[in-house]
C-alpha positions as CSV (number, residue, x, y, z in Angstrom):
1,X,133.1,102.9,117.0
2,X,133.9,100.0,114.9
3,X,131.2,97.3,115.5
4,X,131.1,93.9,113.5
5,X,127.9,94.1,111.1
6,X,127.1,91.0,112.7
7,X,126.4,91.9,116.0
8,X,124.2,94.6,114.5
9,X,122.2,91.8,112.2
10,X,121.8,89.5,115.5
11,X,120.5,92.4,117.0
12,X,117.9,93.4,113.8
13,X,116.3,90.1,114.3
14,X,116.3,89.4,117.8
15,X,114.3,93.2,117.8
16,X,111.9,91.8,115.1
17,X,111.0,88.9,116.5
18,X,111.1,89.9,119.9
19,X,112.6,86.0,120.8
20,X,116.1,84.8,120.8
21,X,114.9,81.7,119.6
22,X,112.9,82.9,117.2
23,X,116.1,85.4,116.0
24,X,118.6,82.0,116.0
25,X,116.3,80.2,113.6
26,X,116.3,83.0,111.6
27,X,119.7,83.3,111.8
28,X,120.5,79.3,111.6
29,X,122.9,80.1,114.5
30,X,122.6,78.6,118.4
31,X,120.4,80.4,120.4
32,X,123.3,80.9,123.1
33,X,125.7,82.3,120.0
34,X,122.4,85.0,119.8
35,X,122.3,85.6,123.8
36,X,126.4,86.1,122.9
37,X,126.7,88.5,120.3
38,X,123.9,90.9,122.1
39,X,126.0,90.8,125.2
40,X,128.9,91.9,123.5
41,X,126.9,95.0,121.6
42,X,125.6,95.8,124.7
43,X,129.1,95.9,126.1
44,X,130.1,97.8,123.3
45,X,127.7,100.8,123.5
46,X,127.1,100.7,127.4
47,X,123.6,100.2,126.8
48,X,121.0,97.6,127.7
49,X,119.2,97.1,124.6
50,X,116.5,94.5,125.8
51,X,114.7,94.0,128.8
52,X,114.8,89.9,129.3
53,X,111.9,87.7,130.8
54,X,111.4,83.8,130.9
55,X,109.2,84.2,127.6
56,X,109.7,87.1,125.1
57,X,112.3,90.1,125.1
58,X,111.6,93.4,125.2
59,X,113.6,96.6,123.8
60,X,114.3,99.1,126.0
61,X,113.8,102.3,124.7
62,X,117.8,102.6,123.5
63,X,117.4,100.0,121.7
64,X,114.2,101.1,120.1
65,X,115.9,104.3,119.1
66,X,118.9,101.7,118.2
67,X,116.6,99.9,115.8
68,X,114.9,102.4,114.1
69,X,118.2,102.7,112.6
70,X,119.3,99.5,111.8
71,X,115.7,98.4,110.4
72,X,116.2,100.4,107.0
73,X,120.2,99.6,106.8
74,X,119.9,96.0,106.9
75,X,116.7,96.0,104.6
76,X,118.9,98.2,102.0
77,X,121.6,95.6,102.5
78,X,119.3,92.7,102.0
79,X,117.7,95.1,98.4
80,X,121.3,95.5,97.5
81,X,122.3,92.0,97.1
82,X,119.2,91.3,95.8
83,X,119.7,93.5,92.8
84,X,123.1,92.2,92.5
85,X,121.8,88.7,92.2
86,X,119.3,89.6,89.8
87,X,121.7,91.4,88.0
88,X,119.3,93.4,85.8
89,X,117.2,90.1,84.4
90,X,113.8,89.1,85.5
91,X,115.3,85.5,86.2
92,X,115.2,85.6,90.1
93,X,114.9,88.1,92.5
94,X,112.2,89.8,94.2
95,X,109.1,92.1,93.5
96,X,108.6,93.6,96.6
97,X,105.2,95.7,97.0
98,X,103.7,97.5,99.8
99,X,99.5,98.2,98.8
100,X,95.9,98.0,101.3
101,X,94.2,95.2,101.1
102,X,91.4,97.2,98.9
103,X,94.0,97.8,96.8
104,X,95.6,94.2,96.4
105,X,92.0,92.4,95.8
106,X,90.3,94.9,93.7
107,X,93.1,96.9,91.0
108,X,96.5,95.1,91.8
109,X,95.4,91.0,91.3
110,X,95.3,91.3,87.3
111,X,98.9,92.8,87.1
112,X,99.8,90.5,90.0
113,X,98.6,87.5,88.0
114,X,100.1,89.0,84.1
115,X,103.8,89.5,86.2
116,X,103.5,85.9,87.7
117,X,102.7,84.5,84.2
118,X,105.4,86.4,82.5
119,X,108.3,85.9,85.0
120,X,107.3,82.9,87.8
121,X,111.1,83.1,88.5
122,X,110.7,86.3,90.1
123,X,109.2,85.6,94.2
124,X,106.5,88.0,94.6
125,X,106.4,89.6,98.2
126,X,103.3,91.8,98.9
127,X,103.1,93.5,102.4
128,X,99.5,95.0,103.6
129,X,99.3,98.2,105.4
130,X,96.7,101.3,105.3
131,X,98.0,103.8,102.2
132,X,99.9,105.8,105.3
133,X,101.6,102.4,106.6
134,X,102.8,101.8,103.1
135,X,104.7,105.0,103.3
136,X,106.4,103.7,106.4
137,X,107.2,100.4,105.1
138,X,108.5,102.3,102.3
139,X,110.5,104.7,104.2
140,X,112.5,101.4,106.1
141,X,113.2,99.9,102.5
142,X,111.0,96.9,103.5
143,X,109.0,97.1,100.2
144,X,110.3,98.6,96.5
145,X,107.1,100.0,95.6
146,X,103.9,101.2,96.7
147,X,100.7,101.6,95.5
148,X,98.3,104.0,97.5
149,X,95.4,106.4,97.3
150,X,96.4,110.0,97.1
151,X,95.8,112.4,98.9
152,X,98.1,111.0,101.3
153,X,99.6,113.1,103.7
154,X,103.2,111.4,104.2
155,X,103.9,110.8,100.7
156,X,104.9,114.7,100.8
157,X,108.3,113.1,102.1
158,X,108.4,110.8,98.4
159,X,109.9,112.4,95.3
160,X,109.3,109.6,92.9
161,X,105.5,109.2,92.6
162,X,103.4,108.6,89.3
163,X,99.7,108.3,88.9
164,X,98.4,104.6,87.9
165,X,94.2,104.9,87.9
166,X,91.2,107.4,89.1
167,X,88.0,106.6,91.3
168,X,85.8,108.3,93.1
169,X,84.4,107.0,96.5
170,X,80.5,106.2,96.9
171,X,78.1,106.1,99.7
172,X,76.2,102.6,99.9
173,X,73.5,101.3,102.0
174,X,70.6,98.8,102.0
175,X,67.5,100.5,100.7
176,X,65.3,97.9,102.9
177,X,66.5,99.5,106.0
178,X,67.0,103.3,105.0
179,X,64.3,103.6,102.3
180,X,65.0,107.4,101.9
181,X,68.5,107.2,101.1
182,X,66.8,106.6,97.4
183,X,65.9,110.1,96.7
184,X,69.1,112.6,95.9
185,X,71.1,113.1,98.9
186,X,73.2,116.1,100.2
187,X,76.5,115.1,103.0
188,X,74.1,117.2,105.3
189,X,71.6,114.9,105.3
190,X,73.8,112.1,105.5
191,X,73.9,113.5,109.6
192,X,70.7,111.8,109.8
193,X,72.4,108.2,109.1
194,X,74.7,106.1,110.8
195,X,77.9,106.5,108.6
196,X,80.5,103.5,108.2
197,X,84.1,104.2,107.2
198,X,87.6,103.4,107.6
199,X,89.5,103.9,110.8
200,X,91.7,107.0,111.3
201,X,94.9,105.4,110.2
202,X,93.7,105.5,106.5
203,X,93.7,108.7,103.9
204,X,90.0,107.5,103.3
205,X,88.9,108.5,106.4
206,X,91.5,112.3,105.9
207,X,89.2,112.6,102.8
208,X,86.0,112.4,104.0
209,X,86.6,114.3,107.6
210,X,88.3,117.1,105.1
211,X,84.8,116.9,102.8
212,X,82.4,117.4,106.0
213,X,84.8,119.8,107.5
214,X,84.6,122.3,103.9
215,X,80.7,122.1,104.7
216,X,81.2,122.7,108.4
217,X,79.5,119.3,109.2
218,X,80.2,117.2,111.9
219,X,81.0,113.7,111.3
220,X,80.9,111.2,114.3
221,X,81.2,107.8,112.2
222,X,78.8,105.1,114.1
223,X,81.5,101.9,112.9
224,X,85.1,102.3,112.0
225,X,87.2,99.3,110.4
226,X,90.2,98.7,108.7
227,X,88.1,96.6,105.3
228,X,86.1,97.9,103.1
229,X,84.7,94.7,102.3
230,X,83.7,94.9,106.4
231,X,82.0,98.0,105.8
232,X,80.2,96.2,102.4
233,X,78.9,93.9,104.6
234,X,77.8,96.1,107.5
235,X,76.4,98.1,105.3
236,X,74.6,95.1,103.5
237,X,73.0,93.4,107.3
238,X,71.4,97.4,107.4
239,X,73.7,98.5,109.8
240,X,74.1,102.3,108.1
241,X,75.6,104.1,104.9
242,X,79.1,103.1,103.9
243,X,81.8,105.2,102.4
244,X,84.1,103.2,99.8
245,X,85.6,103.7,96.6
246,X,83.9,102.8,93.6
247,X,86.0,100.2,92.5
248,X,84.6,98.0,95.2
249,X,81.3,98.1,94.3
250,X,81.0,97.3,90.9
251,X,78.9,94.4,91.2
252,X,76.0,96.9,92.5
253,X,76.3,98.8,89.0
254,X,75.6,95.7,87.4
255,X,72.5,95.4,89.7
256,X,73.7,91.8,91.4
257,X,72.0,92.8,94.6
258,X,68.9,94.4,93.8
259,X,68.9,95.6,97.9
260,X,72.1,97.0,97.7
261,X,72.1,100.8,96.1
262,X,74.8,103.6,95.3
263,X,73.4,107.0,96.4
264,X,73.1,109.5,94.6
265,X,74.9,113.0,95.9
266,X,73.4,116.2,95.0
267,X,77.5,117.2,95.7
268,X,79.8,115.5,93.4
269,X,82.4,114.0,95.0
270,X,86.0,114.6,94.2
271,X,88.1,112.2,92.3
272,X,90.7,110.8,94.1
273,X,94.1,108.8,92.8
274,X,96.1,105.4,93.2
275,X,99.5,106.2,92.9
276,X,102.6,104.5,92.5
277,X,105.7,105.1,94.9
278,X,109.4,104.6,95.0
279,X,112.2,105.4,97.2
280,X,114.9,107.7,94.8
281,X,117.9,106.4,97.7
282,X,118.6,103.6,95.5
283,X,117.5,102.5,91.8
284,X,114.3,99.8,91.2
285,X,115.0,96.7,90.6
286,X,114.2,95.2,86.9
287,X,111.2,93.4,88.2
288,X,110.3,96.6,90.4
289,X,110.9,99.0,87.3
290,X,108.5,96.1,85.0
291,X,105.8,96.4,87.2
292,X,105.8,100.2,87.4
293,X,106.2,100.5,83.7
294,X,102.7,98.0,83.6
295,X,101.3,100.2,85.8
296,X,101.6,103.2,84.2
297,X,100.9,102.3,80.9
298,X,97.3,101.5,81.6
């Protein structure tokens, strides 16, 4: 069936955005030429693709299946001509990088900032998602590169990934309210606490179900979020024991907040990884392939 790419690009943006209006600004085209051109691609399958209402749109379930499709071919288009425009310099372009917030604020700022320093031509996109969104994003060529914690369950799916850093994750609490958590601790006594963690979405909270489930413990977490800074500060107002990677905690190594304490585990804790990710569909850009290459060096 030979449908105009156009149509097909009206119809990526009006299923983004969920608005026509929103999809014609986008588009710098009249909101009616939008309401056009998804008429005609409707016409042109035999499908409704949106379910209309005075406010927002809706897609029907055809045109979900329609966009899941689309999504990643118009975001490889839009990474093509990027790369053609950058044509192999670090004058222009974009880094484009999918990472958690953890991530972002507590490894990726410094090479952030050394990238921005060297090349301010290039425009620096970073998109937040849990380590298993990333994947996703990843998967729909919405980002170049990720950088995630493995184990990850869906990068089995990537063929291009590279190790960047180590960590371990700690167990944190406010001695003030849990005064025993100061003697050496075992995960079996850790029942006895309320335990603070990262919602199911995450591969921190696969890691630490998997470690209770080797020792046959149950683990019914009292607060699930989607920060670990959230959890720092639950943990800190004495609202239980929180599970986070090192890396985010530094400052109670140095003994800034005397209340604050790592525990101490009779069980060491496996290390786990941050890795870096990329699609092998299409070659990294020259800013993409930079940062990797910083990355991996350290």
């Amino acid at each position: 069936m030979d449908i105009n790419y156009e149509l097909y690009k009206v119809f990526y943006y009006v299923g983004k955005t969920l608005s026509f209006s929103e999809a014609s600004k986008e588009l710098f085209i009249s909101q009616s030429a939008v309401s056009q051109s998804i008429k005609v691609l409707e016409k042109r399958l035999n499908q409704t693709l949106f379910i209309r209402s005075t406010k927002r749109v809706k897609l029907t379930k055809e045109g979900e299946m329609l966009f899941k499709h689309i999504e990643p071919a118009i975001n490889l288009i839009n990474r093509g001509e990027s790369q053609i425009m950058e044509a192999g310099t670090l004058n222009g372009g974009q880094l484009r990088i999918g990472a958690s917030d953890t991530i972002c604020r507590y490894y990726l700022v410094p090479f952030l900032k050394d990238f921005h320093q060297k090349f301010p031509k290039v425009h620096i996109k970073v998109t937040n998602g849990t380590s298993l969104q990333c994947v996703e994003l990843l998967e729909s060529n919405q980002v170049d590169l990720i950088i995630v914690n493995s184990p990850n369950s869906r990068l089995n799916s990537i063929n291009n990934v590279i190790e960047v850093g180590t960590f371990r994750d700690v167990f944190i609490a406010n001695k003030n309210y849990f005064p025993t958590v100061e003697r050496e601790m075992t995960l079996i006594d850790l029942r006895n606490y309320p335990i603070l963690m990262l919602n199911k979405q995450s591969t921190t909270s696969e890691f630490l179900h998997s470690l209770f489930l080797q020792q046959s413990i149950d683990l019914a977490p009292a607060i699930e979020l989607n920060s670990n800074d959230l959890l720092i500060d639950m943990a800190h107002i004495g609202l239980g024991v929180a599970f986070v990677p090192d890396y985010c905690v530094k400052d109670l190594v140095n003994a800034k907040d005397e209340d604050m304490i790592i525990l101490n585990m009779k069980e060491e804790l496996p290390q786990r990884k941050l890795v870096a990710a990329y699609s092998n569909q299409i070659p990294l850009t020259a800013a993409s392939q930079y940062f990797l290459d910083n990355l991996a060096s350290q």
